[in-house]
N, C-alpha and C positions, 0 to 999 in steps of 0.2 A: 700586455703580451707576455708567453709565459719567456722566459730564457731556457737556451737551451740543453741545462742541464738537466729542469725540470720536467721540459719536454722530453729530451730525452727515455726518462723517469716514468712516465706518463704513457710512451709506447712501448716501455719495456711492459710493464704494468699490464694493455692491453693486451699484448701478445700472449703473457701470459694465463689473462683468464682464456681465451683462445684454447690455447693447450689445455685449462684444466676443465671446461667443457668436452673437448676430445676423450683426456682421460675418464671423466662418467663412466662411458658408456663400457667401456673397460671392467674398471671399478662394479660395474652390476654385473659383469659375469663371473667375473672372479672378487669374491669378498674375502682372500686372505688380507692379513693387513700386511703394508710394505710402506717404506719411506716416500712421502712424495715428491722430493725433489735430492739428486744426488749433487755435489758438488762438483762445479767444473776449474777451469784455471785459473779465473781471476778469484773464483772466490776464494779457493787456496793461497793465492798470492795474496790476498787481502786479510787472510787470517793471520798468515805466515808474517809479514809488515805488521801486524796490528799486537804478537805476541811481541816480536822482536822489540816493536817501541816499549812493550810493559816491561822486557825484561829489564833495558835500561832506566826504565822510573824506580824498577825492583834493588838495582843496582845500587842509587842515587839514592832510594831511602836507606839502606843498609848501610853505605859508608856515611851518612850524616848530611847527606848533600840539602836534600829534604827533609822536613820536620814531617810529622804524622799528620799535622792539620793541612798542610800542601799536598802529602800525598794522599791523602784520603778522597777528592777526589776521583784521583787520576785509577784507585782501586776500586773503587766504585763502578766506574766505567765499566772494570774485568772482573766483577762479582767477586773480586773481596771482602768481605767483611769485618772488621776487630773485633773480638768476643771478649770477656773477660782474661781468658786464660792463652786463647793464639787465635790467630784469621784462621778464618772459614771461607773456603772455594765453594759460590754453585753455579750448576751447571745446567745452563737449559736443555731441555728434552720437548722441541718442536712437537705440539699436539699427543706429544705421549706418547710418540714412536718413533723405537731404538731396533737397529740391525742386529745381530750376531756379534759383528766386530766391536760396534758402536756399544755393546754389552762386554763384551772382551777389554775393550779401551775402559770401562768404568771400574771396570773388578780391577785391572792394573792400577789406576790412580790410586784404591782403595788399599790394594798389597803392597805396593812399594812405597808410596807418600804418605796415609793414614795410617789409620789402624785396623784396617782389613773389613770398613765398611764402611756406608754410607747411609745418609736418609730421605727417603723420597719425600717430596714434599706435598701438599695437595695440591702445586700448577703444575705438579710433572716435570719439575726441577728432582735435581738428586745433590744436597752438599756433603760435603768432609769436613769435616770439624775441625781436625787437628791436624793441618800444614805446614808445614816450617814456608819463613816466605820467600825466602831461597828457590826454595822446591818447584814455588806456583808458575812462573813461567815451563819449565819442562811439563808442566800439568798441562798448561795449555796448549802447549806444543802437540803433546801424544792426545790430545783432544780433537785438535786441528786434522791430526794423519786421521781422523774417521769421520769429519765434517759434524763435529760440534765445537759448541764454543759456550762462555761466559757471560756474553754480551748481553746488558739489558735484565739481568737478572736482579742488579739492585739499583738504588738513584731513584731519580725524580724522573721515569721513563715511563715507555711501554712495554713492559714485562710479555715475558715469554706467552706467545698465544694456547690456547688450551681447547680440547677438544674429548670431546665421549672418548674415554678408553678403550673403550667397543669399535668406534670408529674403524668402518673399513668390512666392520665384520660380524654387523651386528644385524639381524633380521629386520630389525622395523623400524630402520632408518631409512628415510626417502631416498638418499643417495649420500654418496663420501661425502665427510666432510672437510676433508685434510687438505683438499687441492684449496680450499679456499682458505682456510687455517694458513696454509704455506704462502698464500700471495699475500697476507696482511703480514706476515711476518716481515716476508721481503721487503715489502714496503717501509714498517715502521722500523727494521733493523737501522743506527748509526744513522737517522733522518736528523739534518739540524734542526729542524722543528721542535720534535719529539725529547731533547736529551735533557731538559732542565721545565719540567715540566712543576706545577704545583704542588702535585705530589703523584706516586707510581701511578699508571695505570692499566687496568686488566680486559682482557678480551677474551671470550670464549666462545664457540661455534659448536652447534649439535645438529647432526642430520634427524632426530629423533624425537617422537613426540615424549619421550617417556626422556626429561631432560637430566641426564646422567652429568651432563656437565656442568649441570649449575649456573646455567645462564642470569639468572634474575640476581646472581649476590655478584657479577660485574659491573662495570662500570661502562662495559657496553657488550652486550649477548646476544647473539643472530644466532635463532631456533628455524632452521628449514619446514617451510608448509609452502600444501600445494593447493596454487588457485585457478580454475579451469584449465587444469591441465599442466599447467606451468609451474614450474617450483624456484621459488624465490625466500626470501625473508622474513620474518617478523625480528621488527629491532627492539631491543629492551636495552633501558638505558639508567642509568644513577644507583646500581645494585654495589654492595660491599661489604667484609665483615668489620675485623677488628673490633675496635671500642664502643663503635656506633653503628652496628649492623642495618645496613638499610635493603628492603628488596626493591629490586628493579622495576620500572615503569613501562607499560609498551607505547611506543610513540608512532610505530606505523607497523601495521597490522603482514602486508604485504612489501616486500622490497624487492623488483626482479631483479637478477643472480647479475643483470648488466649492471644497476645502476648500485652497486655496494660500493 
């Protein structure tokens, strides 16, 4: 029987594909691209809790309280990284779409905290290089007032979900693929499951036959096609680069949009 946190979990989930079916139909009359889910109170407050706790481990390694091997962890969690010469902050960018503001908040990280840039990454992350570690909790902070975050960008996780850049506004995609993009995020964000995993792992979504996003070098790739009518999934699975580039496998041809 599930408990009921998971449950809970579980009709949050449902509701949500709910809504991103509604929004479709949307979506196909209007193809500008826009963020598909805005933040509301808790998840502010959950940001806001979750900077605050880094700031004090920020705190704790700086007066000596923690060693580097203890905190390394705990930075990990907030996309930290230690580089040879200083941490590096990055910063997820949900399926590759950023606001105005959410564009405003990265140029500020990069003038005030860096050195007046940043580099995008190929999952549509964007890091700074050169942070003092002082700095990175107010980073996170002025991240949070525009509803981004760090989370999940490094560790033994599931890294920021990824999606056609086009997404939203591209001719010859069956439909958006972002509302789905954004429920697997929600999902896999902060899951105990998820946080100590073998090693990273990546996901990508394309409404597109023409796959801009690279599905087959994931480690799991749902390419939108449509079957009598219906548009559902093909899933591609064991795809990766790095040292041992492997392309991805497809283990089922069709998946309806219920059962992902």
């Amino acid at each position: 029987m599930q408990n009921p946190e998971n449950r809970a979990r579980s009709l949050c989930i449902s509701a949500k594909i709910s809504a991103a079916k509604a929004h479709q139909t949307t979506a196909t009359a209007n193809r500008r691209p826009k963020p598909m889910y805005k933040y509301n109170a808790f998840d502010a407050a959950f940001l806001a809790e979750r900077n605050a706790q880094f700031r004090a481990q920020v705190a704790r390694r700086i007066d000596g309280s923690l060693t580097e091997d203890e905190f390394k962890p705990l930075r990990l969690m907030n996309g930290v990284y230690l580089q040879l010469h200083a941490y590096m902050l990055r910063v997820a960018i949900p399926y590759g779409t950023l606001n105005s503001a959410q564009m405003r908040a990265l140029a500020l990280l990069a003038e005030k905290w860096d050195k007046g840039y940043g580099h995008f990454t190929t999952r549509q992350n964007i890091q700074y290089n050169w942070p003092k570690l002082n700095d990175i909790p107010d980073m996170l902070d002025a991240l949070g007032e525009v509803g981004l975050h760090a989370i999940q960008t490094s560790g033994n996780t599931i890294r920021n979900t990824t999606a056609d850049h086009f997404a939203g506004a591209a001719a010859d995609e069956l439909t958006d693929p972002r509302p789905y993009a954004e429920l697997i995020r929600q999902w896999s964000t902060d899951h105990p499951e998820f946080q100590f995993l073998g090693r990273k792992f990546k996901i990508a979504v394309t409404g597109s036959p023409n796959d801009r996003a690279v599905t087959k070098a994931h480690d799991v790739g749902l390419r939108m096609v449509e079957q009598n009518g219906a548009i559902g999934f093909e899933v591609i699975v064991g795809g990766g680069l790095g040292r041992t580039p492997m392309v991805g496998k497809v283990i089922r041809d069709f998946l309806p949009q219920a059962d992902l």
